[in-house]
C-alpha positions as CSV (number, residue, x, y, z in Angstrom):
1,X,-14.0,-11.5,-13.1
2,X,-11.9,-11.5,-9.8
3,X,-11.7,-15.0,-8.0
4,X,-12.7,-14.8,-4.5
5,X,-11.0,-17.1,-1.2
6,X,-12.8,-17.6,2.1
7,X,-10.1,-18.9,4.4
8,X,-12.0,-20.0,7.7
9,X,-14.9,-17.9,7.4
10,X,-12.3,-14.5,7.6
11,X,-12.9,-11.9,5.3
12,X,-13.3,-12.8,1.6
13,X,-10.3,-11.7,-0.5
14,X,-9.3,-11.6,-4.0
15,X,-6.7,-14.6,-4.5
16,X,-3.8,-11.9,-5.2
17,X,-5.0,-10.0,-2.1
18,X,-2.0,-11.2,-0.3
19,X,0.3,-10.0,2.4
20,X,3.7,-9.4,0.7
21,X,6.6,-6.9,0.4
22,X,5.8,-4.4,-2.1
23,X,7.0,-0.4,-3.0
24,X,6.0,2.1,-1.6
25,X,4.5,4.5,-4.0
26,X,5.4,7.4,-2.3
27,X,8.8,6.9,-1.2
28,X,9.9,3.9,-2.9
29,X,11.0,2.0,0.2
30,X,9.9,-1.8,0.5
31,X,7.2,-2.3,3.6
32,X,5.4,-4.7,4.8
33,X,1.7,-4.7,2.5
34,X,-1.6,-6.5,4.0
35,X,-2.7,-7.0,0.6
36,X,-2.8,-5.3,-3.3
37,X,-4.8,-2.4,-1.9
38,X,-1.9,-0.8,0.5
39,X,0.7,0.7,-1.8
40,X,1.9,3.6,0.9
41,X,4.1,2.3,3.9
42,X,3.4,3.8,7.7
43,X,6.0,6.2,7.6
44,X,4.7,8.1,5.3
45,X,1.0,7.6,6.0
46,X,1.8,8.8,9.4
47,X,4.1,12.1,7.6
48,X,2.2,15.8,8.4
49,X,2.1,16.6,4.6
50,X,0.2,12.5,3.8
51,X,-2.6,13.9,6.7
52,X,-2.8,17.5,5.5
53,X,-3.3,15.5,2.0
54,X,-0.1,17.7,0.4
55,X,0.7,16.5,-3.1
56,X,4.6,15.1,-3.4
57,X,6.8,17.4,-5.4
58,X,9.3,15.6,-7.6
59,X,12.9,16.5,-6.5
60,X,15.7,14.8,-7.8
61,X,14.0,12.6,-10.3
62,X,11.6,11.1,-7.8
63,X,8.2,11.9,-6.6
């Protein structure tokens, strides 16, 4: 069972649900995260192939 945290009456969130620097899944640069749930940093959210929803080829040894 996940533990939940009210902090001031803001949104309830897991207790790991924290802000952090994490991976990015995609392109394996460290970004800025709002919580466990965002693994894929702006840059590539915002890329043409991430909207038109283009699966990453792996080149090089990386996806």
């Amino acid at each position: 069972m996940t533990k939940l945290v009210d902090q001031d009456n803001g949104p309830v969130r897991a207790i790991d649900d924290v802000p952090k620097e994490r991976l990015c899944l995609r392109c394996r640069t460290l970004f800025s995260s709002e919580g466990f749930g965002e693994r894929i940093c702006r840059r590539c959210k915002a890329s043409r192939s991430w909207k038109m929803g283009v699966q990453p080829t792996r080149a090089l040894g990386r996806w």
